[in-house]
N, C-alpha and C positions, 0 to 999 in steps of 0.2 A: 418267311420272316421269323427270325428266335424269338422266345418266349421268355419275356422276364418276368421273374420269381421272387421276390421278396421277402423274407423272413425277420418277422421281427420276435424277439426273445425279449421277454422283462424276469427282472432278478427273482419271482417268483417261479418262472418255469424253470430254474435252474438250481434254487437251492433249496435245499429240502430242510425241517427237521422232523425227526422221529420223535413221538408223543406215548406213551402208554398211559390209558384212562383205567383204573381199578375200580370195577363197578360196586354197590351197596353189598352184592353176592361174592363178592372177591373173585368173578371172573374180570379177566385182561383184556384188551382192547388196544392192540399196536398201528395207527394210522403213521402216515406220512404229510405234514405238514407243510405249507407254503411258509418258508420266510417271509415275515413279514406282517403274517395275516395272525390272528389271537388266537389262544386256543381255543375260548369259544366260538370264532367263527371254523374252527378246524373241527372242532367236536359235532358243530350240524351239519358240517357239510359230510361229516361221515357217520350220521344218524346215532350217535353217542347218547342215549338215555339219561335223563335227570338233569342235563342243561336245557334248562325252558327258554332264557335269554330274552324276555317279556321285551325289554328296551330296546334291543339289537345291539348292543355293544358301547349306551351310552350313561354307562355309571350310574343309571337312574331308579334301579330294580332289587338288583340283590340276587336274582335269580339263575345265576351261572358260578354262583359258591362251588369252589372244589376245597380240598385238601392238597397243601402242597408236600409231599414226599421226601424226608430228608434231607438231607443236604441239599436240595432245590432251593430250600426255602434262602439260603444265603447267598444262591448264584443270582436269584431274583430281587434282592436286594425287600427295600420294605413299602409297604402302600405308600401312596401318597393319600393326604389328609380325607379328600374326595373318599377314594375308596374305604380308608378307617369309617369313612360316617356312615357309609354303606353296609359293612361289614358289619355295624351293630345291631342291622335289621334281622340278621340270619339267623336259620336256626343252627344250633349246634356247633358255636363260631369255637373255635379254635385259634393255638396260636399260629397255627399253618393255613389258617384260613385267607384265600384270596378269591378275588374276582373273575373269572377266566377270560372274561373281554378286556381286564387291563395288563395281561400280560400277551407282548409280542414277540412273537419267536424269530429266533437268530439261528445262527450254526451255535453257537456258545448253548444254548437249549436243545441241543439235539441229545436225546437220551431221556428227556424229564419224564416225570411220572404224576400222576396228579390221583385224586382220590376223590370220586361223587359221593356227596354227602346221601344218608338215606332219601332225603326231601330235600327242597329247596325253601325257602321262609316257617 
């Protein structure tokens, strides 16, 4: 009797983006990212240093503060109001300062660069 085989693909095993984290020491950090998924949850799942992410990805913390990297900062357009109120909490907030759980990555993101603050709050 034949064996049927079934494969199911979701848009995350298919599209990738590349992420580069610059850590406090200015060593690099080049992961492959799931479309789709944050870059905080891309940064723990590949043990990324200095994202604590207390809330899990629910704007509630403050604790996945990055630095966004030049001309990122305009491809990612600006917080929404949530994350400004959150963004006041941090330490060493910047004008590049974002949340890494509220940014979703696309193909359009693939190359970004982010920068971990020394600490988090």
């Amino acid at each position: 009797m034949p064996v049927r085989v079934i494969v199911s693909l979701t848009v995350w095993d298919r599209a990738m983006a590349q992420i580069t984290f610059v850590l406090p020491d200015g060593e690099r950090r080049i992961i492959d990212a799931k479309a789709g998924e944050s870059v905080m949850d891309a940064a723990i799942r590949h043990n990324i240093p200095g994202i604590e992410a207390e809330c899990g990805g629910g704007c509630t913390c403050a604790t996945c503060h990055i630095y966004i990297d030049g001309d990122w900062s305009k491809a990612l357009g600006i917080p929404s109001e949530e994350e400004e109120d959150m963004l006041d909490f941090v330490y060493a907030v910047k004008a590049t300062s974002r949340l890494s759980c509220q940014i979703h990555l696309s193909d359009d993101l693939d190359g970004l660069v982010v920068h971990i603050p020394r600490r988090q709050l």
